[in-house]
C-alpha positions as CSV (number, residue, x, y, z in Angstrom):
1,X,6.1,-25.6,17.1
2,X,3.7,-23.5,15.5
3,X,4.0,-21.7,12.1
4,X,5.1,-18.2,11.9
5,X,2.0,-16.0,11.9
6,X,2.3,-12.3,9.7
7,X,2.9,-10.6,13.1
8,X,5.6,-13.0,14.1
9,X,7.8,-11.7,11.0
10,X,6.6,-8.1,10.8
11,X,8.1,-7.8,15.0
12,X,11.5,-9.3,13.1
13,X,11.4,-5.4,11.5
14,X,12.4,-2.4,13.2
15,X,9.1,-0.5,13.8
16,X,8.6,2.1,11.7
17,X,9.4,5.8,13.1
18,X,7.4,8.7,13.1
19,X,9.4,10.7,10.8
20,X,9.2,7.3,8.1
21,X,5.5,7.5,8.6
22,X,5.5,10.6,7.5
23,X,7.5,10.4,4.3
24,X,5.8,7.4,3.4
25,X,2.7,9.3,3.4
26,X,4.4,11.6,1.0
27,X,5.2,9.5,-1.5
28,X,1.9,7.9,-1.2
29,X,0.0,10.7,-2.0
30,X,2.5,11.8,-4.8
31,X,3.2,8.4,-6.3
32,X,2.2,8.2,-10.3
33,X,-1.1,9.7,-10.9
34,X,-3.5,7.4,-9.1
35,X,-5.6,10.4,-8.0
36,X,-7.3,11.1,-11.2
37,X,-9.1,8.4,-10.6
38,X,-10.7,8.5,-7.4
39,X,-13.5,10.2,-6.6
40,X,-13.2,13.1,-3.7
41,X,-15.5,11.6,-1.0
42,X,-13.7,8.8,0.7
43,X,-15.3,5.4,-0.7
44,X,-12.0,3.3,-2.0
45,X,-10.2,0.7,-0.5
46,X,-6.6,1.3,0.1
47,X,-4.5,-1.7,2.5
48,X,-1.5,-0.6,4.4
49,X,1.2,-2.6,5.7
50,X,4.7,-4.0,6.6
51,X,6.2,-6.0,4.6
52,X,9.9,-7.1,4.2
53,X,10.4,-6.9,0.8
54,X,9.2,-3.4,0.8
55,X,12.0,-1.8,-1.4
56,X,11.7,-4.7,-3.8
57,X,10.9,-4.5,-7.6
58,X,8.5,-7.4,-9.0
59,X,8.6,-8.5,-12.7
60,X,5.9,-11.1,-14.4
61,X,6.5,-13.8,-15.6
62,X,4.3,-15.7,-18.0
63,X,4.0,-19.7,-17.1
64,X,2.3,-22.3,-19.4
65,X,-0.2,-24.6,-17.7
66,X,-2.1,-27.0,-19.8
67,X,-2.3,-25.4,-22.4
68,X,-3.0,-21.8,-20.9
69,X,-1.3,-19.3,-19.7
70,X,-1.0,-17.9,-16.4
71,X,0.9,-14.7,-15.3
72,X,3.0,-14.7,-11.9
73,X,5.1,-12.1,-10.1
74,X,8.7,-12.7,-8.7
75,X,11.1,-10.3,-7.8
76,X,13.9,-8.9,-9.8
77,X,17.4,-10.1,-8.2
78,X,18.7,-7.5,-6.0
79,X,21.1,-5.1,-7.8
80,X,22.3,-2.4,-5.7
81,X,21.9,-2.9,-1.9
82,X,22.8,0.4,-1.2
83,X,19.1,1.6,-2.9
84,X,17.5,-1.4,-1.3
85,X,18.8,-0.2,2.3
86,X,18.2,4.2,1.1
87,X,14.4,3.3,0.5
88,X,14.2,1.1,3.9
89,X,15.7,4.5,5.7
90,X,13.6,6.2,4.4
91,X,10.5,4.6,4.3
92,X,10.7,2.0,6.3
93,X,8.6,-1.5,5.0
94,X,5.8,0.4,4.4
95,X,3.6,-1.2,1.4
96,X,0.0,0.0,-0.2
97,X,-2.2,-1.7,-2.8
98,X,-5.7,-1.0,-3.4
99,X,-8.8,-3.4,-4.5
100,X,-8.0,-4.6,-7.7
101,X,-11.8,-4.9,-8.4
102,X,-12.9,-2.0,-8.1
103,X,-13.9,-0.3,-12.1
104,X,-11.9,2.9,-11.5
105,X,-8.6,1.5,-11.4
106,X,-8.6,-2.4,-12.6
107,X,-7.9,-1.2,-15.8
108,X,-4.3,1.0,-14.8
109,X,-2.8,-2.6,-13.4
110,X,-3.0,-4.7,-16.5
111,X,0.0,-6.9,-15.9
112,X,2.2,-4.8,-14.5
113,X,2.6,-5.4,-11.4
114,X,4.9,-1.8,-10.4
115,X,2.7,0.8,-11.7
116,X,1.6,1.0,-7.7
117,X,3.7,0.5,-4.7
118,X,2.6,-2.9,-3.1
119,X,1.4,-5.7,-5.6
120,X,3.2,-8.2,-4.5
121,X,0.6,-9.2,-2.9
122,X,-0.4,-12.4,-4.1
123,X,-4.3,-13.4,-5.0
124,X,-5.4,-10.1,-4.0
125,X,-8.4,-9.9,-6.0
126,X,-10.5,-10.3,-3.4
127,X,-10.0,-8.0,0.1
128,X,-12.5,-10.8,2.2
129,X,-9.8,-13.1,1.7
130,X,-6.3,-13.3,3.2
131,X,-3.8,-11.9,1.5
132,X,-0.3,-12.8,0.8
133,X,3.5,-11.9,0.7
134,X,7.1,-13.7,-0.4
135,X,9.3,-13.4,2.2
136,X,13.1,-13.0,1.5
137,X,13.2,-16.9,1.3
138,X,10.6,-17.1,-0.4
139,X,8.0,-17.4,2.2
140,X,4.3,-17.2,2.2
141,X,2.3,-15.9,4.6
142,X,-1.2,-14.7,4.9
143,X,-2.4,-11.3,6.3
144,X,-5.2,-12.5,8.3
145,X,-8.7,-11.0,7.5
146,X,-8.9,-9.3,10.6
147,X,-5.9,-7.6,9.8
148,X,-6.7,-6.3,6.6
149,X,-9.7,-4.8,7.8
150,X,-8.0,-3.1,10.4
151,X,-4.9,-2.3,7.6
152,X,-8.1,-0.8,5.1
153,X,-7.7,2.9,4.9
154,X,-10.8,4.5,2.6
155,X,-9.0,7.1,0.2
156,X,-10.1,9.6,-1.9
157,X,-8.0,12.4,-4.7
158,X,-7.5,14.7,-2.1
159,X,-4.5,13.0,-0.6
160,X,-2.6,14.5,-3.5
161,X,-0.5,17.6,-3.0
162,X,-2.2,19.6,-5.5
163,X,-4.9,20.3,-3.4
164,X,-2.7,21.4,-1.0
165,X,-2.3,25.4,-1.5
166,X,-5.8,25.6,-3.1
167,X,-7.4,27.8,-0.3
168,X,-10.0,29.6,-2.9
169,X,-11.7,26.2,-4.3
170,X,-14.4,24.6,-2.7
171,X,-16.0,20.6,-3.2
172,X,-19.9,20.8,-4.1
173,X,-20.1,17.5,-1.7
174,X,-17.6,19.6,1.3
175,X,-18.6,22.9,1.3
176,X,-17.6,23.6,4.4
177,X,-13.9,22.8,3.4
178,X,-11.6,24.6,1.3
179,X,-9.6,21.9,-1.1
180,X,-6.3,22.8,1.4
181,X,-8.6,21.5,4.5
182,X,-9.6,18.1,2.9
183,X,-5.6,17.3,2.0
184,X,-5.0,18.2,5.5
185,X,-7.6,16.8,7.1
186,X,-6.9,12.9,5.1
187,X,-2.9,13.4,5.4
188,X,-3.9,13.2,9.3
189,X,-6.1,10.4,9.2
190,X,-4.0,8.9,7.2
191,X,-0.6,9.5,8.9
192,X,-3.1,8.5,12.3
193,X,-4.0,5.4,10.3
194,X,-0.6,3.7,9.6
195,X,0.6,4.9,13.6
196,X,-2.1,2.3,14.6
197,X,-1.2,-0.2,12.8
198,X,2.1,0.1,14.4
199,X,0.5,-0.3,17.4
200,X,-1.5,-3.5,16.1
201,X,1.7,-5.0,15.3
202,X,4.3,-4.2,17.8
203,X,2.3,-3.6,20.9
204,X,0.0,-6.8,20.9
């Protein structure tokens, strides 16, 4: 019997609906204050996907090895269902992270692995090479490259909803867009963006 592939135990999740799509898109672009720190034209790397420990808070934990030290993640024990099973309603298993690596915001993740949604991902530090997730018995499984290619959504500050109502100011780089357009204009690529990999998932 082969090995479970990512696919194999994303298709075990309900697909995610429209209207979770769209609220996880929401509290995407609202979530801490990662938008200072992009640029506005669209040249960072931010991966989408599914992932069943979605609503699940990691801690570090620091673990002597010969003499050094090395920092892993695991995840808090479960506390209150009932907020695990809210956030899935709402969101659905929706996950982001973004390249680690890249000077803008390397320095922001430090070792703590909740400032952004998604860092459970395990030896992320490089996006060319699969990346990983614990399952809810502790499995691992790697998001094939292809995948994460496909999953790689190119961001910039404009996803942020303080743009959204600022008809009157204009980019140097966009001139021909208002601030309002370019939040509109990535909240529908965006929202486009995680619909296809929906359709990657659950219609292959």
């Amino acid at each position: 019997m082969l090995p479970k592939t990512y696919t194999d135990f994303i298709k075990e999740l309900p697909a995610p609906t429209s209207e979770q799509i769209k609220n996880f898109v929401e509290l995407v672009a609202k979530d801490h204050s990662w938008y200072k720190h992009l640029p506005s034209d669209r040249t960072i790397p931010f991966i989408f996907y599914l992932d069943p420990n979605a609503a699940r808070k990691l801690v570090t934990v620091e673990e002597d090895k010969l003499f050094s030290k090395k920092i892993k993640f695991k995840f808090e024990e479960i506390k209150d269902d009932n907020l695990i099973q809210e956030h899935i309603n709402k969101f659905g298993y929706w996950r982001y992270n973004f390249s680690e690596n890249n000077g803008l915001l390397e320095g922001l993740l430090q070792n703590n692995p909740n400032r952004y949604i998604g860092l459970n991902i395990v030896d992320s530090n490089r996006f060319s090479q699969p990346l990983t997730f614990s399952g809810l018995e502790n499995i691992l499984c790697p998001i094939p490259t292809e995948l994460i290619k496909k999953f790689t959504f190119k961001m910039s500050h404009y996803l942020h909803p303080i743009f959204n109502e600022s008809y009157d100011f204009f980019d140097d780089k966009f001139p021909e867009k208002s601030y309002a357009q370019m939040h509109k204009d990535i909240v529908i690529d965006l929202t486009e963006h995680l619909t296809s990999i929906v359709d990657t998932i659950y219609k292959q």
